[in-house]
Phi, psi and omega in degrees: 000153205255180184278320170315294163322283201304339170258045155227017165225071169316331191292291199310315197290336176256355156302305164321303177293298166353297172331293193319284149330319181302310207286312185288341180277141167302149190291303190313339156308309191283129174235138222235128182216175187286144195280114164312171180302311178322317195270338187271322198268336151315286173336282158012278182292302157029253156317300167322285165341297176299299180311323195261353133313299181284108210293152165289151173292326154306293161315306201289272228279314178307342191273304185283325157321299176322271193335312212274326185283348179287120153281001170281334178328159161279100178358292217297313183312308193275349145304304182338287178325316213291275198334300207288336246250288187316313207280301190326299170319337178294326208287162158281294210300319156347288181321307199285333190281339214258306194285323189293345185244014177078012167311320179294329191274352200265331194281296165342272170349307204265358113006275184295352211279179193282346208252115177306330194272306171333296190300291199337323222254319174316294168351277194293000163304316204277322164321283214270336181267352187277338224264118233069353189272063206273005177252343179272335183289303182337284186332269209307318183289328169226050146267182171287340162355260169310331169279258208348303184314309152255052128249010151278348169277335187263323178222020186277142189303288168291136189299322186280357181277331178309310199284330153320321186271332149333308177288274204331300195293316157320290168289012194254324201258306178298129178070024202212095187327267178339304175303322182279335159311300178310313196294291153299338171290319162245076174016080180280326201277342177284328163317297161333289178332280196308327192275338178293316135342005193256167162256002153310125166278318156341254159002297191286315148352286219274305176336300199289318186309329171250006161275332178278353178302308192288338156294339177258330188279324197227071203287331166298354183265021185287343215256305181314311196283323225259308172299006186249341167102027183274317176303317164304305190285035214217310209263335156257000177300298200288354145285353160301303196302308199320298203278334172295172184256136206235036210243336189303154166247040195249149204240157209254060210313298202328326167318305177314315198296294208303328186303318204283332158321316172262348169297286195287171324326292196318320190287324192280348220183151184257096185271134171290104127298147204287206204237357167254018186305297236272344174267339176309286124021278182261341155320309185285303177279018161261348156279000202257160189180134185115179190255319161356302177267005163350268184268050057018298183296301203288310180282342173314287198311315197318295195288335169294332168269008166253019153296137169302120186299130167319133160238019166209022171083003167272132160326095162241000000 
């Protein structure tokens, strides 16, 4: 609390210094007694006080909402709103009073708009309200939602709105049939792909994170991905993986994820290994080193023994 506050709230400043004093007495000191009227009705205004500060969340979102649908508004003003919306949008019930009252589809809307920071920040409205939500996931999914998204994923300029409408779609598709279902039908899965392709690391991160989500949730969509050449390129990210220096102490998600990704590919689906696996393979976990890299390691071994034994003494 800022100073400023504490000297235009007298109530707060002197609950403090109490505290404060309370804090400083010794416990053997202190004796706890019923509060007088003086000391109950001092609380009291307090509370009051705090309470007439502290905004309702319904109001608090109508209030921002006003901002974002006025085209006079200012940028810096419809970040803000955006900022505020989202964080209100992490609560579920927060979420459902935003849609109910038609704010999300108003959130929504700033998808398209031409400012790279805006669609982000909508993005990330839609990210924090689908998530746990099967009436707000319906909504995006059969709606215009989910397509936009991913063709913000797919041709959007700016990097970070790619990685933003990623996250949105992420959190929309995962753990959610019907959204997945939606998702292939307006061919997501060749998105993903392409997207796993970016040299953005971010971007492919997010890639690998919702194919393997959607590969442990749906083990049949292991065969679409495998027919698609995605274990190559999953085998040559770890021959990359191969060739680093792992000794830094900033840690690699992407290593975890892709092994664990082609580990359920491999189990699900009849993956081709290159004819270098078994050193690629054992190159990497013997770079990975430390407790850090455990299950790193660990999947390393998984996979070499669901490598095919050689039948003409090359390496596969």
């Amino acid at each position: 609390m800022g100073e400023d506050n504490l000297q235009s709230h007298p109530n707060w400043n002197a609950i403090l210094q109490w505290s404060l004093r309370f804090q400083d007495e010794p416990s053997e000191n202190r004796v706890l007694e019923p509060l007088d009227q003086e000391r109950r009705e001092f609380l009291m205004r307090a509370f009051e006080d705090y309470a007439a500060m502290t905004e309702d969340p319904v109001k608090s979102m109508r209030r921002h909402l006003e901002v974002i649908k006025n085209p006079a508004s200012s940028k810096e003003d419809c970040v803000v709103a955006l900022e505020e919306i989202a964080f209100h949008a992490e609560d579920i019930d927060e979420a459902n009073d935003l849609y109910l009252m038609g704010g999300l589809q108003v959130c929504c809307a700033y998808i398209k708009h031409y400012d790279p920071e805006l669609q982000s920040l909508a993005c990330e409205v839609i990210a924090s309200a689908v998530q746990n939500n099967e009436k707000i996931v319906q909504f995006a999914s059969e709606t215009f939602v989910l397509s936009d998204l991913l063709k913000l994923v797919d041709t959007a300029q700016h990097e970070m709105v790619r990685v933003k409408s990623l996250l949105a779609v992420s959190c929309l598709v995962r753990g959610n049939k019907g959204a997945l279902e939606k998702f292939n039908e307006l061919d997501g899965y060749n998105v993903i792909v392409r997207s796993l392709q970016s040299p953005v690391p971010k971007l492919q991160l997010k890639s690998l994170f919702l194919l393997s989500s959607i590969c442990l949730d749906a083990p049949d969509q292991c065969k679409v991905y495998n027919s698609m050449g995605v274990p190559q390129q999953l085998f040559a990210m770890c021959s990359k993986f191969s060739t680093e220096d792992h000794t830094a102490e900033t840690h690699d998600a992407s290593i975890l994820i892709t092994l664990k990704l082609l580990h359920t590919l491999a189990i699900h689906s009849k993956v081709d290994f290159p004819h270098d696996a078994l050193t690629s393979f054992t190159t990497l976990r013997d770079s990975l080193g430390g407790d850090r890299f455990k299950e790193e390691r660990t999947f390393c071994t998984l996979l070499i023994k669901l490598r095919p034994p050689s039948t003409d003494g090359v390496d596969r």
